[in-house]
Each structure stands twice: as C-alpha cells, then as structure tokens.
C-alpha positions in Angstrom: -74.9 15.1 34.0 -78.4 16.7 33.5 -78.9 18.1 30.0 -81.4 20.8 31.1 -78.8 22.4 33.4 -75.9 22.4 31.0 -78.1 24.1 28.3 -79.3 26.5 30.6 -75.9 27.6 31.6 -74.4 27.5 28.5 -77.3 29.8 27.1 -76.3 32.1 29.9 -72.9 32.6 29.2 -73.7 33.1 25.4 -76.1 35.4 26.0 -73.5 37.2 28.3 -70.8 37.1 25.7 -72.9 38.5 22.9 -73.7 41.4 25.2 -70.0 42.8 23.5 -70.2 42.5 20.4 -67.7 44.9 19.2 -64.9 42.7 21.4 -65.5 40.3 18.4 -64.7 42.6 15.9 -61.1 44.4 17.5 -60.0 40.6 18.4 -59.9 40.4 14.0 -58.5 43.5 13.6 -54.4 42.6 13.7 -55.2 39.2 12.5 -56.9 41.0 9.7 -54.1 43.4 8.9 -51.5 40.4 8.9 -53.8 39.0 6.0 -53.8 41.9 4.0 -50.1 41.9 4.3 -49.9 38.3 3.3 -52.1 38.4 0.4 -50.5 42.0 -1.1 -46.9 40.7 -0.8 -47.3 37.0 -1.6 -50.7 36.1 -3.4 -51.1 33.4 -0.1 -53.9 35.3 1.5 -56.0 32.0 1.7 -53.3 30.3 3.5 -53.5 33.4 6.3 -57.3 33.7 6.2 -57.5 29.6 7.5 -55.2 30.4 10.3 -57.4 33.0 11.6 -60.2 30.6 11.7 -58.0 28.0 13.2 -56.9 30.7 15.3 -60.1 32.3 16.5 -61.7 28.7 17.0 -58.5 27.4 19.2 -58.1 30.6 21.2 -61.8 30.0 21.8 -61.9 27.0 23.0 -58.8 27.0 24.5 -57.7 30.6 26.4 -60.9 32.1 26.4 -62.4 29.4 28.1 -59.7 29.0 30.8 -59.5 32.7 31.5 -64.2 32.5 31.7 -63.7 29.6 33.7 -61.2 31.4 36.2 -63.5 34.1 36.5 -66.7 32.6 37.4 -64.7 30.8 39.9 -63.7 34.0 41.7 -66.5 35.6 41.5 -68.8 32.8 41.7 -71.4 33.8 39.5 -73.3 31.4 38.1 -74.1 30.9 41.5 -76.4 34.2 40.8 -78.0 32.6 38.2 -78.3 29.0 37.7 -81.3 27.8 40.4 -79.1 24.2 41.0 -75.8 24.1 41.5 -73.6 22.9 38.4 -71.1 20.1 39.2 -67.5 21.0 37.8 -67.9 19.4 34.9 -71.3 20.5 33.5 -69.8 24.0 34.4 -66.8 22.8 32.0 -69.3 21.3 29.2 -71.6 24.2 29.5 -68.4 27.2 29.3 -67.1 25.3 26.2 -70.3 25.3 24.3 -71.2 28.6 24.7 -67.3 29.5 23.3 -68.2 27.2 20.5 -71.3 29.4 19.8 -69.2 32.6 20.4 -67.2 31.4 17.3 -69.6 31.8 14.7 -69.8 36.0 14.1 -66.1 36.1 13.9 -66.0 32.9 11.7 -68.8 34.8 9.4 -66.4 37.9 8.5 -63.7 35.5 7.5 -66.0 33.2 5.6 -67.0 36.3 4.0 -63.7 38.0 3.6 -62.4 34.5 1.8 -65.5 34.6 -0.7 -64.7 38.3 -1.7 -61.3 38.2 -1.9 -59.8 34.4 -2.8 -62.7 33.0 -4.4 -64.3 30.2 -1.6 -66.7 28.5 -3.2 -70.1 26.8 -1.2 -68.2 23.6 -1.7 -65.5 24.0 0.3 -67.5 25.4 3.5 -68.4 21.8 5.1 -64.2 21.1 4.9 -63.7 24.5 6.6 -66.2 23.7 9.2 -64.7 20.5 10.0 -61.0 22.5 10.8 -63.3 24.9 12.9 -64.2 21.7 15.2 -61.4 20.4 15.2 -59.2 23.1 16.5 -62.3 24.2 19.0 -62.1 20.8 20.1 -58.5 20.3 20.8 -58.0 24.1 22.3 -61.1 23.3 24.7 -58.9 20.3 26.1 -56.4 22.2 26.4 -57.7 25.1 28.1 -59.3 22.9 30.7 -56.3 21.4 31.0 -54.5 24.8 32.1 -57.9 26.0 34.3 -56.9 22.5 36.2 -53.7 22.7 36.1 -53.3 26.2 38.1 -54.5 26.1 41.8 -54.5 30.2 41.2 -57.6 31.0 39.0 -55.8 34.4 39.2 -52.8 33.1 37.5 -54.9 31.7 34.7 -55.3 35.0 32.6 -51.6 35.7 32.3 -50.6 32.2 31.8 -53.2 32.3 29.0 -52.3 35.4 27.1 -48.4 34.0 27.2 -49.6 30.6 25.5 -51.4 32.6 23.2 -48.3 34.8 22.2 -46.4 31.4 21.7 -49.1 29.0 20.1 -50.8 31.8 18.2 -48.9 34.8 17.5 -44.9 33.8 17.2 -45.5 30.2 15.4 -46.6 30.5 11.3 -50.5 30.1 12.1 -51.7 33.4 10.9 -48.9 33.7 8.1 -47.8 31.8 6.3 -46.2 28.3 6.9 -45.0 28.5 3.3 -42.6 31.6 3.4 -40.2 29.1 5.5 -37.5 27.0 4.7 -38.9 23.6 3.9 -37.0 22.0 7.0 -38.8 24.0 9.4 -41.8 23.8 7.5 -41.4 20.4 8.9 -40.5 21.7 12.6 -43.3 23.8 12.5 -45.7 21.4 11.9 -45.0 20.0 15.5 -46.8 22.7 17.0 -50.4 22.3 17.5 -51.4 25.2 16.0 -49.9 25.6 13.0 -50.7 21.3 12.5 -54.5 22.3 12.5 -53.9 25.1 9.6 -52.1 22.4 8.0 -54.9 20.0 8.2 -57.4 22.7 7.1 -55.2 23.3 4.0 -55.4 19.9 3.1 -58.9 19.5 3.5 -59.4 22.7 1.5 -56.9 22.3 -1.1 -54.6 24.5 -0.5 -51.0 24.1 -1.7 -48.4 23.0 1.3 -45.0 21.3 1.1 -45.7 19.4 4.2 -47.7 15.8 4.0 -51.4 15.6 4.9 -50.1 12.6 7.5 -47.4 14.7 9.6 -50.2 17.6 10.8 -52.9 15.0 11.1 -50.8 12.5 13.1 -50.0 15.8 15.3 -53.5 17.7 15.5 -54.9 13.2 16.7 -51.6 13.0 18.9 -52.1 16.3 20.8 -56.2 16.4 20.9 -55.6 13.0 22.4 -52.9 13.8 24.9 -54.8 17.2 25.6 -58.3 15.2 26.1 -56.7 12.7 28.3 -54.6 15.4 30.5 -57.9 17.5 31.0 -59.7 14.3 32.3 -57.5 13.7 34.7 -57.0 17.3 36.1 -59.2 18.1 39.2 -62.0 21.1 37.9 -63.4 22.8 40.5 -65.8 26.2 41.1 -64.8 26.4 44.5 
C-alpha cells in the first residue's frame, strides 16, 4: 500500500465532503431534538448527547462509507482524479479516513452543546474521544463489510439506511438506555450500538445499571467479528 496515494485520495474525498457543509448540520437536527426531549423530561441529557457522538461516529464509519464507496464504484470517479490507480483496499483505507475527518464538525456542536448544557469538563474530553474511535472503528468494519457483502453497489444505499433505522434509530442509542426495564437494559446491551454508548458512559462516568464488562465484551466481540468479516469480503471498484 503506498502511503502517498492513500493520503491523496483521502484528502480528496474530504475536501469533497466539506464542500456541504450544511448536510452536517440537518443530519443533527432530529438527533438534537430527541436530546432536548431527553434532557427536559428526564434530567439524562448527557446519556442522549453520547449516543449522538456514538451515533454520528458509527453512521460514519459505517453507512456513510458503504453508501461513498458504492458510489464511486458506479460512477468511477476517482478514476477522474487520482493519476494511479488505487488498489481496493487503499480505496477502502483512504474512504474511511476521510469519514473519520468528516466527523469532527458535527462532533464540535455536541462537544459544545455538552459543555453549555451538562457541564463537560476539559477532563473528560480524551475519554469521549476514545468512544469516538472506537465506534468509528467498528462501524468502518462493518460498512465494508456490507459494501462487500452486496454484488449490487446499487443495493448498498437502501440496505444502509434500513441498518441505520435498526442499529441507530429503533435501539436506545440516542435515548436513553436508562428509561428501560433493567432486563432489557441487559438485552439491549447486545446490540452494537447501544454497547458503544454504554462503554462511553463508563469511560465518562455516567450512571448505568448495566456492568462496564457486558458492553465492553460486546463493542471487542463485534469490532472483532466485524474486522475479521470485512477482511475476508472481496472489495472491488470495478
């Protein structure tokens, strides 16, 4: 793998992505009413303002990626503009980093909302930028892991926005995980998702029924399972 042409291309596509800037913002916007909601009518608004983070980073890495992936594949354009053609998996490395860089203006205006509102202190930033990486990291696997997965890049879109609704949307990542019953507390915790939020709240401090071991033993279980499924999957451009 050539460094050079990995940086290049990842530049590219970040530079492309920050070319809509206000797609950012309205991807916060019901994410950000669900928090307000959460923090007026339970006090939990941290709890809800992790998810997001959690969410933004795995969506990221994980069904942005697939769906940017599926697209240059179509319409094979980074032939347009990278001089030396990019072998599947530089494509892969390059798309994910630029994703990863793509994270940082929406992770700002939580970062700031959770100073203003719940009281984040300096301290606790390091902790929240390990949960970032984390659930990048693990949604990256798995979006590859889909892109390889489907022979239609056409397909990819659709099957992406329905994981989304069930990893993102439907389980407690945004809310929060605390408003259950303590048994499915526990059930919940099985899902990828919401195990990353519950790592982050550890690592932050932020009060959960469920033990630190059950969503870590999840979030190593899946990144692992995910890691090893995208290796084996067959990336192409072509």
């Amino acid at each position: 793998m050539r460094a050079s042409r990995v940086v290049g291309a990842a530049v590219f596509m970040t530079l492309s992505y920050m070319k809509e800037p206000l797609a950012f913002v309205s991807d916060l916007i019901i994410p950000l009413v669900i928090f307000m909601v959460v923090q007026l009518g339970t006090g939990r608004g941290m709890e809800s303002l992790l998810g997001i983070l959690v969410a933004v980073a795995w969506s990221s890495g994980g069904f942005a990626l697939a769906r940017k992936m599926a697209t240059y594949r179509v319409w094979r354009l980074m032939d347009m503009f990278v001089a030396s053609p990019l072998k599947p998996i530089e494509f892969a490395v390059a798309s994910a980093l630029a994703h990863l860089v793509v994270i940082i203006a929406p992770a700002t205006v939580v970062l700031a909302i959770m100073a203003l509102t719940v009281g984040v202190g300096p301290a606790s930033l390091p902790l929240i930028i390990i949960s970032i990486l984390l659930a990048w990291f693990a949604g990256t696997a798995f979006g590859l892991y889909v892109y390889g997965k489907l022979a239609d890049p056409m397909r990819v879109s659709s099957v992406a926005s329905l994981l989304n609704l069930l990893l993102i949307l439907l389980p407690p990542v945004i809310y929060p995980v605390s408003i259950l019953p303590p048994e499915l507390q526990l059930v919940s915790a099985l899902i990828p998702t919401v195990a990353l939020k519950l790592v982050a709240q550890h690592l932050v401090g932020v009060p959960t029924e469920v033990p630190f071991l059950m969503p870590a033993a999840v979030t190593v279980a899946y990144a692992v399972l995910f890691t090893t499924l995208a290796l084996r999957q067959r990336l192409t451009l072509e």
